[in-house]
N, C-alpha and C positions, 0 to 999 in steps of 0.2 A: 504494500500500500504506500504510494509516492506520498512523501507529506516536504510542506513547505518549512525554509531556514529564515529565521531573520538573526542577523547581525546587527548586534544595540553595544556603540562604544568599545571595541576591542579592540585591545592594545595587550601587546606580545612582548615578554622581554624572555634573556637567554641572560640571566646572571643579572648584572649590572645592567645592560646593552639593552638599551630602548629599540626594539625590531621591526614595530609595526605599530602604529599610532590611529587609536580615533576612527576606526574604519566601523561602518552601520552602511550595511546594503541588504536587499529582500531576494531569495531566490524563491521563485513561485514552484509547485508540486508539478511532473511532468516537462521538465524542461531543462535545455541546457546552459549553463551558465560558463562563459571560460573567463578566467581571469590572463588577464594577459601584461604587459612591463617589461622594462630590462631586466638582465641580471640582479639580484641582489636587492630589488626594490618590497621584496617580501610576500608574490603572489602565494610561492609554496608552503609558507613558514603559517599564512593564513589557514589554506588548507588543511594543514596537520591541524589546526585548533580545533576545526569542525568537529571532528572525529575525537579530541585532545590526544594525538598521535606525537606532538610536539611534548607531553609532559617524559617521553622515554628516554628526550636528552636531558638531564642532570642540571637543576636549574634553573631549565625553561617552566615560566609561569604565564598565564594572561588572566586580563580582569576584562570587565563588561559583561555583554551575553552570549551567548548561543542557543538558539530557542530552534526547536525540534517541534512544530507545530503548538507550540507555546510552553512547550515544557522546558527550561532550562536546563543542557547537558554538563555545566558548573553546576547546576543545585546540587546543594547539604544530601549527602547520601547517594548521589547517581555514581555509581561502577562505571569508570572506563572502559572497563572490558567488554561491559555490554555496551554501551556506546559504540564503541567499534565495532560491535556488530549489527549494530541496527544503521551506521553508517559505516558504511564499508572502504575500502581505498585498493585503488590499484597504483603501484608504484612505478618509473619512469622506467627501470627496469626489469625484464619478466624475471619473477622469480619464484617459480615452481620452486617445489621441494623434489632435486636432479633426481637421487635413487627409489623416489615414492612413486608408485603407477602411477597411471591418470586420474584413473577411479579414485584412489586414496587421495590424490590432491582435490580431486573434486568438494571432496565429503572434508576432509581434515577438520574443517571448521564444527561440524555437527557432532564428528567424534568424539570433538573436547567440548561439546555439550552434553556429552552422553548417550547421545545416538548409538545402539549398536544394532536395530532390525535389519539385519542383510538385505529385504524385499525392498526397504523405507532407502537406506543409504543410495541402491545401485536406481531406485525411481527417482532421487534428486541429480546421482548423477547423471543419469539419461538426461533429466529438464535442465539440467543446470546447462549441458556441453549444448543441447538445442538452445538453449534462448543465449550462449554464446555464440554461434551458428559454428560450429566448432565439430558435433556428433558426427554427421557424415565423413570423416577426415579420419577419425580416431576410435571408431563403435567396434573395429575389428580388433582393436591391439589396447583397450584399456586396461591391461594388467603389462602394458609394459614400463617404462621408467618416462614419469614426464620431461625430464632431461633433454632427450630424446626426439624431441619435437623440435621444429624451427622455432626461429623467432619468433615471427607473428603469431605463430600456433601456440608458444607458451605465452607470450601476452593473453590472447584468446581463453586459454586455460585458467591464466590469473583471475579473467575477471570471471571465468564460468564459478570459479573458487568460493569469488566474494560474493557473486549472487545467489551462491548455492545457501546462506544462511537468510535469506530471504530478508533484505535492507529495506530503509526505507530509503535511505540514499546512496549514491556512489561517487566519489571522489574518485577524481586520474589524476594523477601527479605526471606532465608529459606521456602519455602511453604511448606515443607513436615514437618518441624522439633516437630511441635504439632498432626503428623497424625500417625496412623498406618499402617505397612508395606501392608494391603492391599492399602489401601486408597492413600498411597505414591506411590507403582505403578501405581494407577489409573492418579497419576496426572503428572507421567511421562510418561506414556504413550500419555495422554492430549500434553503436552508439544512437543511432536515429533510429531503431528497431527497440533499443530498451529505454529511450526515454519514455517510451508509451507507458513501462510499468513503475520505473525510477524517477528520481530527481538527479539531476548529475552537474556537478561540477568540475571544469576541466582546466587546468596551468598547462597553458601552452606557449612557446616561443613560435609558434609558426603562424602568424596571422592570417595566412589563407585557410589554416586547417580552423581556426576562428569562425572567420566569415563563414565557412562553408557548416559547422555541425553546431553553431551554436545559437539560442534564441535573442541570450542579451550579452553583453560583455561589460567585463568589469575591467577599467585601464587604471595600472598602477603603476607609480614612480617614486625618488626618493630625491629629495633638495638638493644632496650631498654626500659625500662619502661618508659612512660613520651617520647619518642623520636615518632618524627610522622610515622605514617607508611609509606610503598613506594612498588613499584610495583617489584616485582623480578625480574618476567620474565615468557612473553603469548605465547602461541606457540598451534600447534595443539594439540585436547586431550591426543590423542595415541602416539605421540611424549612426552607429560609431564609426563603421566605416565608411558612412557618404555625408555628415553634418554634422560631428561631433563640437560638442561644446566648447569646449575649453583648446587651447590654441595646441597646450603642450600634448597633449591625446593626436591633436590633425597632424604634429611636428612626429611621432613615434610612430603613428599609420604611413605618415608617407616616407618613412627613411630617414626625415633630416636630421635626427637624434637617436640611439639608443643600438 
């Protein structure tokens, strides 16, 4: 069941180091969101907050909100762990578990819920690898090592992985940026087939793969070296990349900066 995020005042630090300042934007349920910026301006660092995937470095804290269809995923008592499962992440690089079959990476997640019905496990993996589109590829050889698979096909896997625990959302942290261009279509194409049941949010450095898979975009930059990043300004795709607001967002779209 896709549900809606709003972002009220969050601000990211890693120790000392102010990361990411002041950022409040809305991602609507069924839809894709990409955050887009230079280097270093704090698209991904956001990301991890969603999920709070940023509390596993040593440190890293952020204040404001995170609302899960109004539930704050900071409130007194929410589990991380389930957090992250109810918003999911795929990360820039695929990373299967190499010696664990397919089937095993499919399900892993339900395992360490305590899933053991053999009928139950191999029915998520079946749905999981199809709404990956992934099944036809690999229905023959799922007992062998996900390793084993190309790139794209372990990206592919990854994300069959994170939906097999059934999210409300799914975060990509670059998923194309280690694939090649067939394989990066294959997974935008993916991408425009699960936003029907997801909410998805995507850090991308490639602004056409932007334009092309996503509904709004959110453009972020930083004043200075060492100065925290901050939210520009979100607006529809087509809107950012043909009349964007603010000067420095039209200067990052057309190349003059960044």
């Amino acid at each position: 069941m896709a549900k809606r995020l709003d972002i009220k005042d969050l601000n990211v630090y890693y120790g000392k180091f102010h990361a990411v300042k002041e950022v409040t934007l809305e991602v609507p349920p069924r839809s894709i969101t990409a955050f887009i910026g230079p280097s270093g301006c704090g698209k991904s660092t956001v990301l991890r907050t969603l999920n709070r995937m940023h509390e596993v470095t040593p440190g890293a804290y952020a204040t404001g909100k995170v609302l899960l269809d109004g539930e704050d995923v900071y409130g007194k008592g929410v589990d991380p762990v389930s957090v992250r499962t109810t918003i999911g992440m795929v990360f820039q690089r695929p990373n299967p578990f190499p010696t664990m079959s397919i089937r095993d990476n499919v399900v892993a997640g339900l395992k360490l819920q305590g899933v053991r019905n053999k009928s139950t496990l191999d029915d998520v993996a079946e749905r999981s690898l199809r709404g990956a589109n992934l099944w036809n590829e690999v229905k023959d050889r799922l007992d062998k090592p996900g390793g084993g698979l190309s790139g794209g096909q372990q990206q592919r896997l990854c994300i069959a992985r994170a939906i097999a625990v059934s999210p409300d959302v799914l975060l990509m942290d670059e998923p194309c940026s280690a694939l090649d261009p067939i394989s990066t279509l294959a997974i935008e194409d993916l991408m425009g087939e699960l936003k029907k049941e997801y909410t998805i949010v995507i850090v991308t450095h490639n602004m056409q793969q932007a334009a092309r898979v996503s509904d709004q975009t959110a453009f972020f930059n930083l004043e200075a070296v060492g100065q925290p990043g901050h939210l520009v300004e979100i607006n529809d795709t087509e809107v950012m990349f043909s009349n964007p607001l603010k000067r420095e967002t039209e200067d990052y779209i057309s190349g003059r900066f960044g």
